[in-house]
C-alpha positions as CSV (number, residue, x, y, z in Angstrom):
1,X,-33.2,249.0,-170.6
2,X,-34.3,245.6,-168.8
3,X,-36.6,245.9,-165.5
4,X,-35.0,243.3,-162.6
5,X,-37.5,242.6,-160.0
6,X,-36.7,240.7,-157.2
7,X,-39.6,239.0,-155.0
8,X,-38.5,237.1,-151.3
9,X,-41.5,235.0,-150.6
10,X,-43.4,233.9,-148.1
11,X,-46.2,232.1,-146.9
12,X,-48.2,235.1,-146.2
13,X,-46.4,238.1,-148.1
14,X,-44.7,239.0,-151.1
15,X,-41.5,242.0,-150.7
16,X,-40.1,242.9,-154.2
17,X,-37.4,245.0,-154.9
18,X,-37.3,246.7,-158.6
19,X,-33.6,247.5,-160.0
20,X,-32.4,248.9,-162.9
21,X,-29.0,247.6,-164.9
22,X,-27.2,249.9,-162.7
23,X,-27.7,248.6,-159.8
24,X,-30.4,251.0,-158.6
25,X,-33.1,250.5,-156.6
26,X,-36.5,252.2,-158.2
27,X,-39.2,250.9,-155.8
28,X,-40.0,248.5,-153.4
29,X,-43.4,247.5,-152.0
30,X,-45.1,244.4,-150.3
31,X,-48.4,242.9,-150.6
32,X,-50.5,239.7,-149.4
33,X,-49.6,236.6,-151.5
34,X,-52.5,235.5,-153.0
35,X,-53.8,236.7,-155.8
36,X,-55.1,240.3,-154.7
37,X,-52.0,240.7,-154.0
38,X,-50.2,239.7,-156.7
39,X,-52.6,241.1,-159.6
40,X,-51.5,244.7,-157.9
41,X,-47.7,243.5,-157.8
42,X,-48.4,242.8,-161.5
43,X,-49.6,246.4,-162.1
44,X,-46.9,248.1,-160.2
45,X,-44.5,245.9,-162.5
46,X,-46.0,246.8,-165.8
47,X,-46.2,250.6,-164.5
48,X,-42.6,250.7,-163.8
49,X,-41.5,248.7,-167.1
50,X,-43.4,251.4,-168.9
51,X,-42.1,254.4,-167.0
52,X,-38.6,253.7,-167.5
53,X,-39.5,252.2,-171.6
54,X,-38.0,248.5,-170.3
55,X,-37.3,246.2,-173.3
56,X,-37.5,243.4,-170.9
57,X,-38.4,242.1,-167.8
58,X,-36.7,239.5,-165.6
59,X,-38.5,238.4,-162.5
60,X,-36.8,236.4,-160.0
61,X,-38.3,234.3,-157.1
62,X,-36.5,232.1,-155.2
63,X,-37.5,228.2,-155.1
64,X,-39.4,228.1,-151.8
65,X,-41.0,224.7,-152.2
66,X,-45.3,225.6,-152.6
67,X,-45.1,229.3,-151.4
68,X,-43.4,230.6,-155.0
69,X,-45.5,228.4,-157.1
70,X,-48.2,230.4,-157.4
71,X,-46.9,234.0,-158.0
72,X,-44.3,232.6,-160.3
73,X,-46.6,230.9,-162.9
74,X,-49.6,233.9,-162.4
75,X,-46.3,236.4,-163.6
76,X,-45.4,233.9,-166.1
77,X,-49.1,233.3,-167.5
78,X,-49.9,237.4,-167.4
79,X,-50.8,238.7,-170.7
80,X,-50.1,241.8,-170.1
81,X,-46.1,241.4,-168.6
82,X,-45.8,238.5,-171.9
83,X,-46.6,241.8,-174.0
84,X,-43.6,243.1,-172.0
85,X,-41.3,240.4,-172.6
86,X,-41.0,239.6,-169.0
87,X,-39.0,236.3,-168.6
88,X,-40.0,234.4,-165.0
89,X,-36.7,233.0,-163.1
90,X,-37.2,230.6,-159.5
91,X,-33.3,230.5,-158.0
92,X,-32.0,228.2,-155.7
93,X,-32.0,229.5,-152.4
94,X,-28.1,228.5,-151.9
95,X,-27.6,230.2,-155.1
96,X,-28.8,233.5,-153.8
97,X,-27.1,232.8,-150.2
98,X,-23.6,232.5,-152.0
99,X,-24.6,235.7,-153.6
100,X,-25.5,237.3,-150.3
101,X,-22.1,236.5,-149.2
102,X,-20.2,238.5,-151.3
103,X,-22.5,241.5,-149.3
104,X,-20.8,240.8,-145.7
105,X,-22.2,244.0,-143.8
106,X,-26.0,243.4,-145.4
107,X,-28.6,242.3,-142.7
108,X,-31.0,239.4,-143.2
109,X,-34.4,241.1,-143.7
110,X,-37.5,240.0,-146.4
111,X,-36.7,243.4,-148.5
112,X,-32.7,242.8,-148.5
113,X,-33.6,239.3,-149.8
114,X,-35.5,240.6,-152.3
115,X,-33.0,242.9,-152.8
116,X,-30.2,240.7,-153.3
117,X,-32.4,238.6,-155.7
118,X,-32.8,241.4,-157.8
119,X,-29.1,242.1,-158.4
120,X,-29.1,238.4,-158.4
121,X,-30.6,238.8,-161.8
122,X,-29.1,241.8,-162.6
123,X,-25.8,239.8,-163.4
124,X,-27.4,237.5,-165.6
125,X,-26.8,234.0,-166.2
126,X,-29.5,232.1,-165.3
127,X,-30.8,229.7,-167.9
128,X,-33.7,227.9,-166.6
129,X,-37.0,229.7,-166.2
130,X,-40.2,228.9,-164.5
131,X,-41.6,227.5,-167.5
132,X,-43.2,224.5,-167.4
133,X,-46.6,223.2,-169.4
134,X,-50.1,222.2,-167.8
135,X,-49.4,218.9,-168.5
136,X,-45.6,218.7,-166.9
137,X,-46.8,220.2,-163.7
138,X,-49.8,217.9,-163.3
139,X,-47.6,215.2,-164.2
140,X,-45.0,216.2,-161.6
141,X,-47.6,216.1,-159.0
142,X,-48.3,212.7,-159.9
143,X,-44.9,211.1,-159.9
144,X,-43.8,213.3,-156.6
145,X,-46.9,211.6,-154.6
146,X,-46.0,208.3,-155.8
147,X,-42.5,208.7,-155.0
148,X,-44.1,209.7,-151.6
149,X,-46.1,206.4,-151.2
150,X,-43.7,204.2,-152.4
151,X,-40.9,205.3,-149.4
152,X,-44.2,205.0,-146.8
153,X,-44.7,201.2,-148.6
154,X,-40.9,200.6,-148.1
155,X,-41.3,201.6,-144.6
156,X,-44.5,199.8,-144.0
157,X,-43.3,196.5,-145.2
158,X,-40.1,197.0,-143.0
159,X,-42.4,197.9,-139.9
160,X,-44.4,194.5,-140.9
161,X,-41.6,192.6,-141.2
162,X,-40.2,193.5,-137.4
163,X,-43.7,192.7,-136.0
164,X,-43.7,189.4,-137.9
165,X,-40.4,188.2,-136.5
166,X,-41.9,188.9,-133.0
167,X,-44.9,186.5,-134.2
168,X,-43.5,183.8,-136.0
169,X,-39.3,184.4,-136.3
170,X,-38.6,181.4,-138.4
171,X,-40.9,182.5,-141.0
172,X,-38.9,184.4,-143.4
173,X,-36.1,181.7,-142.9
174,X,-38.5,178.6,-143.6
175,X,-40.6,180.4,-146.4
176,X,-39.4,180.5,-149.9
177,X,-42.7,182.5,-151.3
178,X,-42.9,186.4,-150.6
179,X,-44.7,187.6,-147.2
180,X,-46.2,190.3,-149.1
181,X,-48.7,188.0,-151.5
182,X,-52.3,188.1,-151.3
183,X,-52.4,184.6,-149.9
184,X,-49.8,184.7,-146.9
185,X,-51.2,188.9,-146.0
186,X,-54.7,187.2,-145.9
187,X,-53.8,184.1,-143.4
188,X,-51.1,186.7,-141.4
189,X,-54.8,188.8,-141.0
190,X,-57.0,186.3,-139.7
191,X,-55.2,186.2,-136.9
192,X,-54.0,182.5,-136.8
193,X,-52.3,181.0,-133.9
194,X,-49.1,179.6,-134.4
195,X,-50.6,176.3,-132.7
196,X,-53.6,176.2,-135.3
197,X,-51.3,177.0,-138.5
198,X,-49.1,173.9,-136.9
199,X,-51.9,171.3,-136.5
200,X,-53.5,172.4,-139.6
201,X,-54.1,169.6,-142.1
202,X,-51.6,170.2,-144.8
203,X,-54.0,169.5,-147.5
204,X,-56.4,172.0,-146.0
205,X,-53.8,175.0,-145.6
206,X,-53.2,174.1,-148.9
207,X,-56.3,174.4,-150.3
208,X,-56.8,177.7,-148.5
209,X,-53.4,179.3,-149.9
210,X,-55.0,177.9,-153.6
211,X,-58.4,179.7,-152.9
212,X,-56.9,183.1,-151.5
213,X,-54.1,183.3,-154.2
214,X,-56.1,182.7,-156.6
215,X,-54.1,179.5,-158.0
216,X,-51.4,181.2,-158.2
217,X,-49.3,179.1,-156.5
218,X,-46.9,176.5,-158.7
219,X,-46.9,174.3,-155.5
220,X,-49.3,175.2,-152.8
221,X,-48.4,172.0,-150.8
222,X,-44.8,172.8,-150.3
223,X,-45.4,176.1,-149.1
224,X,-48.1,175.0,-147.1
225,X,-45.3,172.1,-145.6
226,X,-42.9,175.3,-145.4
227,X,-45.2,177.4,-143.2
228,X,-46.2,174.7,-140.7
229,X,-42.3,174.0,-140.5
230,X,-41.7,177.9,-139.6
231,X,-44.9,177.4,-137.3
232,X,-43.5,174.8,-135.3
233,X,-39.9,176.3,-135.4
234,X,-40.8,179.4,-133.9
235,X,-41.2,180.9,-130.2
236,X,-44.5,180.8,-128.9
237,X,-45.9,184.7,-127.3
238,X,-48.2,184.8,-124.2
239,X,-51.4,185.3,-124.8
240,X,-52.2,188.8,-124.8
241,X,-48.4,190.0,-126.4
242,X,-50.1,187.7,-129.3
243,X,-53.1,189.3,-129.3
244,X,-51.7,192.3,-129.3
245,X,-48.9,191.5,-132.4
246,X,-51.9,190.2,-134.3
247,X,-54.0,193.5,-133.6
248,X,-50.0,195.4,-134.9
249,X,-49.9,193.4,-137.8
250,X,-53.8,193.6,-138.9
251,X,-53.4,197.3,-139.0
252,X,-49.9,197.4,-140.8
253,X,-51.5,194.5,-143.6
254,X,-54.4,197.5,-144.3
255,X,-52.1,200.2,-144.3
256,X,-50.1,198.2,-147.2
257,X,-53.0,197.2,-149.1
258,X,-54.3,201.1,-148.9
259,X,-50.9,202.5,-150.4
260,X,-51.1,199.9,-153.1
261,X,-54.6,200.9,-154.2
262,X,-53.5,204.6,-154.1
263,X,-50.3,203.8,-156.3
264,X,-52.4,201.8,-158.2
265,X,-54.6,205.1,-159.0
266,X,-52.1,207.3,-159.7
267,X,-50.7,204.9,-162.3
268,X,-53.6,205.3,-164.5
269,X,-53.2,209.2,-163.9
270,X,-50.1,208.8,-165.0
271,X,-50.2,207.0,-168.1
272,X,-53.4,209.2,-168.9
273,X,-50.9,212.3,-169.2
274,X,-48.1,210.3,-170.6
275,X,-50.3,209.3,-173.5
276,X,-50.3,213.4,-174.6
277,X,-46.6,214.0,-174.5
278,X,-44.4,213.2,-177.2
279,X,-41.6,212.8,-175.6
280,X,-42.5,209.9,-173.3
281,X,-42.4,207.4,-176.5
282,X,-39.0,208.7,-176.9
283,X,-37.6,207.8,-173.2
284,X,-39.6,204.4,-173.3
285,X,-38.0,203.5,-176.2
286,X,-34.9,203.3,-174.5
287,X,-34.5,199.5,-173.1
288,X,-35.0,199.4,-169.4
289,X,-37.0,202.4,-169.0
290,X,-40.7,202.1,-168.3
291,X,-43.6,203.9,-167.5
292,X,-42.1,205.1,-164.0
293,X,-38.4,206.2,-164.8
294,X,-39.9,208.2,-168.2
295,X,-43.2,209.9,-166.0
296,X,-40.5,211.0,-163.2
297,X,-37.7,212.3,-165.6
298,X,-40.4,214.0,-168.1
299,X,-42.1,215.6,-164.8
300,X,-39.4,217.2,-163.5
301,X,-37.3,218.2,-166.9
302,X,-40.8,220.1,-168.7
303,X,-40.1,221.1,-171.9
304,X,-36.2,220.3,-172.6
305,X,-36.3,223.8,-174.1
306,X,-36.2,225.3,-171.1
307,X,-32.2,224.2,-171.2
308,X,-29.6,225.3,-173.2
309,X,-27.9,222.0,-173.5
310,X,-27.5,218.5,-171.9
311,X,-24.9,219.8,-169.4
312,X,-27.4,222.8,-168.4
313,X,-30.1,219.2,-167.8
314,X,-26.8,217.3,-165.7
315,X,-26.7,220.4,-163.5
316,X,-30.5,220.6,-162.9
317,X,-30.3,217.5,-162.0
318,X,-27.0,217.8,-159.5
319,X,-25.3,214.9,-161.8
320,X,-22.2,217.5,-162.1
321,X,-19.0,217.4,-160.7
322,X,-16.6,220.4,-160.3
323,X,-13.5,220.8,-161.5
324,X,-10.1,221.8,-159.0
325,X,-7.5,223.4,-161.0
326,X,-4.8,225.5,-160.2
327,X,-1.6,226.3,-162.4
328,X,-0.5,223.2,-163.5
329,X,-2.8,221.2,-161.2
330,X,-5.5,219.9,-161.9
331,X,-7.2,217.1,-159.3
332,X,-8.0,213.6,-159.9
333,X,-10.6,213.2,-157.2
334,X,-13.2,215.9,-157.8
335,X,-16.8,215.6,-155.6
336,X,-20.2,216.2,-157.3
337,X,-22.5,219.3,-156.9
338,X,-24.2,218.6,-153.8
339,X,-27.6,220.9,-155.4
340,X,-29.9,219.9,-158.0
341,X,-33.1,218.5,-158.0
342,X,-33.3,215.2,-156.1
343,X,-36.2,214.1,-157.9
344,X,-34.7,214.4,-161.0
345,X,-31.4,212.6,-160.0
346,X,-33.7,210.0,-158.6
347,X,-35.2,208.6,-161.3
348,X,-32.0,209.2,-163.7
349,X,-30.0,207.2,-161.6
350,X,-32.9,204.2,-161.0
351,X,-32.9,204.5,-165.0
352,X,-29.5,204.1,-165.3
353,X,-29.6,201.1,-163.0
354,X,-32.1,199.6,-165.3
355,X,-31.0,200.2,-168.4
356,X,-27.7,199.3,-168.1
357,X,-28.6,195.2,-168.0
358,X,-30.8,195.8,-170.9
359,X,-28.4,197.8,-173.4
360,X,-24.9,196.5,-174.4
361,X,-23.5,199.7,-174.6
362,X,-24.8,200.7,-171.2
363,X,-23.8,197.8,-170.1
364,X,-20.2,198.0,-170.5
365,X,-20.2,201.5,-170.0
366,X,-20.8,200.8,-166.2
367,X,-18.6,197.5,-166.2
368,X,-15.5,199.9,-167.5
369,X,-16.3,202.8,-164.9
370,X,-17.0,200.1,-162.2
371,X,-13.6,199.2,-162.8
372,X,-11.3,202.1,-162.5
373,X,-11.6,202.6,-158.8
374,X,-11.3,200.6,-155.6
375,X,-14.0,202.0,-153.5
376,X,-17.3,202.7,-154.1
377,X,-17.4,201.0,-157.2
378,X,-21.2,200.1,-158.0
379,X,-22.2,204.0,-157.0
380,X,-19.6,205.9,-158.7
381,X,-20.1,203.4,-161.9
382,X,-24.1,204.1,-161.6
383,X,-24.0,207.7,-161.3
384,X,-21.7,208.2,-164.2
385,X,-23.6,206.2,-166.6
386,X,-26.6,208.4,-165.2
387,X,-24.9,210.9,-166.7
388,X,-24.3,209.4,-169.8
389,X,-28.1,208.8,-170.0
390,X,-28.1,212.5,-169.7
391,X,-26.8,213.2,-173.2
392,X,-29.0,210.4,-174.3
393,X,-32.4,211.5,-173.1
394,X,-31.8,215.2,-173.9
395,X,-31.2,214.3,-177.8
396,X,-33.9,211.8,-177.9
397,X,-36.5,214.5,-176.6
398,X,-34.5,218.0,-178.3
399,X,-35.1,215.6,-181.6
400,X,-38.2,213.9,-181.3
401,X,-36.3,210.6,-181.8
402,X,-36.8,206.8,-181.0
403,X,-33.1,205.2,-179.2
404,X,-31.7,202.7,-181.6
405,X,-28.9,201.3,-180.1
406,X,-25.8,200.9,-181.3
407,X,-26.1,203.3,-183.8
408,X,-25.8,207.4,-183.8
409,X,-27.9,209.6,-183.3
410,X,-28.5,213.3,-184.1
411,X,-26.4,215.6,-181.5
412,X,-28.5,218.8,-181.1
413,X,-25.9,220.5,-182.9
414,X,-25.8,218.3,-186.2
């Protein structure tokens, strides 16, 4: 018979339920989580799966961000509940609340979760496991923190930009050159006075501009000409709401520059680990997808074992729509899953963004689907052909293969 343990986790404990295929609870017990306390959870496991001659075990753990972590890949990694062919499962909490539903008199306690997750697995199911390599984890740490630091940049530069307008408002208006360059971020810093930047000889400003961008500039002059023009254009501040913008914009301009040096970091990481998986010279051959959008799918996917096909991938990744049908209706408008991993759909849908102006049939793809509705056109196109780059990505990595387009490749099933 199989052994179903359920485990409701916790930042500080761990309450499992043990369940046989009938529905029957054999034991339950709680313990510290750490890993005192799941080394004994592992032996009360092992003692139950040989008391009652298990052929398998399933443990299930539901996905509570860093807390499950741990005791899910130290049950996976045991050697001695691998002997036992124990199979590690993390469920979507809103999975197992839908299943709690269908128990309307239960209570909401740690050991009726763990409970439920139990006969959770006891009904089968569930295709995706815990499993994921050293090197996919590490790598998902990776691409998670710079998909962290690149929404604080986003917001940074926004935050700059507001203080800017209070400093010099004609600036982005008057400028054609990005605020953001080494050059402009170094002058904003030095905490010029509109009135100096105005008088300024335009030869000298652009001679500084040359120095601090590093030549370059294709016309230093006119952007010099550009920047006095926003100077002179703009409202002047009293003295100390100036100071005090200049103080504002000082500490946003380091802020920026320390992301950028952190991103810049974690890119090297990054390519480190993408240099000892396979697969990633199988998503960068596709056109349009780079470094980024094949480090953040590979990170979050793992080993594309770990899914039974490219529609089990689409509904990891919530790119999945359900379908309304009753009798002889079926419905035209249908909405998408609103689970999945948001990391995941992320970067599929920033891939498919990409590589639909670098591959023809990409390309028209989104330009027919873009077309069939009147509303919502660009997003409903983009996250269909993220789909489609569903079925691509899966063969490439399920067959080791290089994209060629416009010609056919393998299915998993040829």
């Amino acid at each position: 018979m199989k052994l179903f343990v359920g485990i409701d986790v916790s930042s500080q404990e761990l309450e499992a339920c043990f369940m046989n295929p009938d529905g029957d609870k054999l034991e339950t017990l709680s313990v510290k989580n750490n890993l005192e306390g799941a080394s004994y959870l592992r032996d009360r496991i092992v003692a139950a799966a040989d008391k009652h001659s298990s052929s398998e075990i399933h443990i299930g753990l539901e996905a509570t961000s860093v807390y499950s972590w741990h005791p899910a890949m130290y049950m996976h990694e045991d050697p001695a509940l691998k002997e036992r062919k124990a199979k590690v499962f993390t469920i979507n909490p809103k999975l197992v609340s839908k299943f709690r539903d269908a128990y309307p008199d239960l209570d909401k306690t740690d050991r009726l979760d763990a409970w439920v997750i139990a006969d959770r697995l006891r009904f089968g199911r569930l295709t995706t496991t815990i499993v994921m390599q050293e090197q996919y984890v590490a790598l998902q740490r990776l691409t998670r923190m710079r998909f962290h630091l690149i929404h604080n940049l986003t917001r940074e530069k926004q935050y700059f930009l507001q203080n800017l307008f209070y400093k010099c408002n004609a600036f982005t208006t008057e400028v054609d050159s990005s605020v953001f360059g080494h050059a402009i971020l170094e002058m904003l810093s030095e905490k010029y006075s509109l009135d100096d930047i105005a008088t300024m000889e335009v030869a000298d400003l652009a001679d500084y501009l040359r120095d601090k961008g590093r030549n370059r500039f294709p016309d230093p002059e006119n952007v010099a000409r550009c920047i006095q023009k926003a100077a002179r254009a703009s409202y002047r501040l009293s003295k100390v709401v100036e100071d005090s913008i200049d103080l504002v914009l000082g500490a946003s301009i380091q802020a920026i520059r320390s992301i950028q040096t952190q991103l810049k970091d974690l890119d090297k990481a990054i390519e480190r680990i993408l240099d000892g998986i396979p697969g990633a010279k199988c998503l960068r051959s596709i056109p349009g997808i780079d470094r980024v959008y094949a480090a953040g799918i590979l990170a979050e996917i793992g080993d594309i074992e770990r899914f039974s096909d490219q529609a089990a991938v689409a509904k990891y990744a919530g790119l999945t729509w359900r379908r309304h049908q009753s009798g002889p209706f079926e419905a035209e408008d249908t909405k998408r899953i609103k689970s999945g991993n948001r990391f995941l759909r992320y970067y599929l849908v920033e891939a498919a963004n990409s590589v639909k102006n670098r591959d023809e049939e990409f390309g028209e793809y989104y330009r027919k689907k873009y077309k069939e509705v009147p509303k919502h056109q660009h997003k409903r196109a983009l996250v269909l052909t993220a789909r489609k780059l569903v079925r691509l990505v899966d063969v490439l990595l399920r067959n080791g293969q290089l994209y060629t387009p416009r010609k056919k490749v393998m299915t998993a099933k040829d």
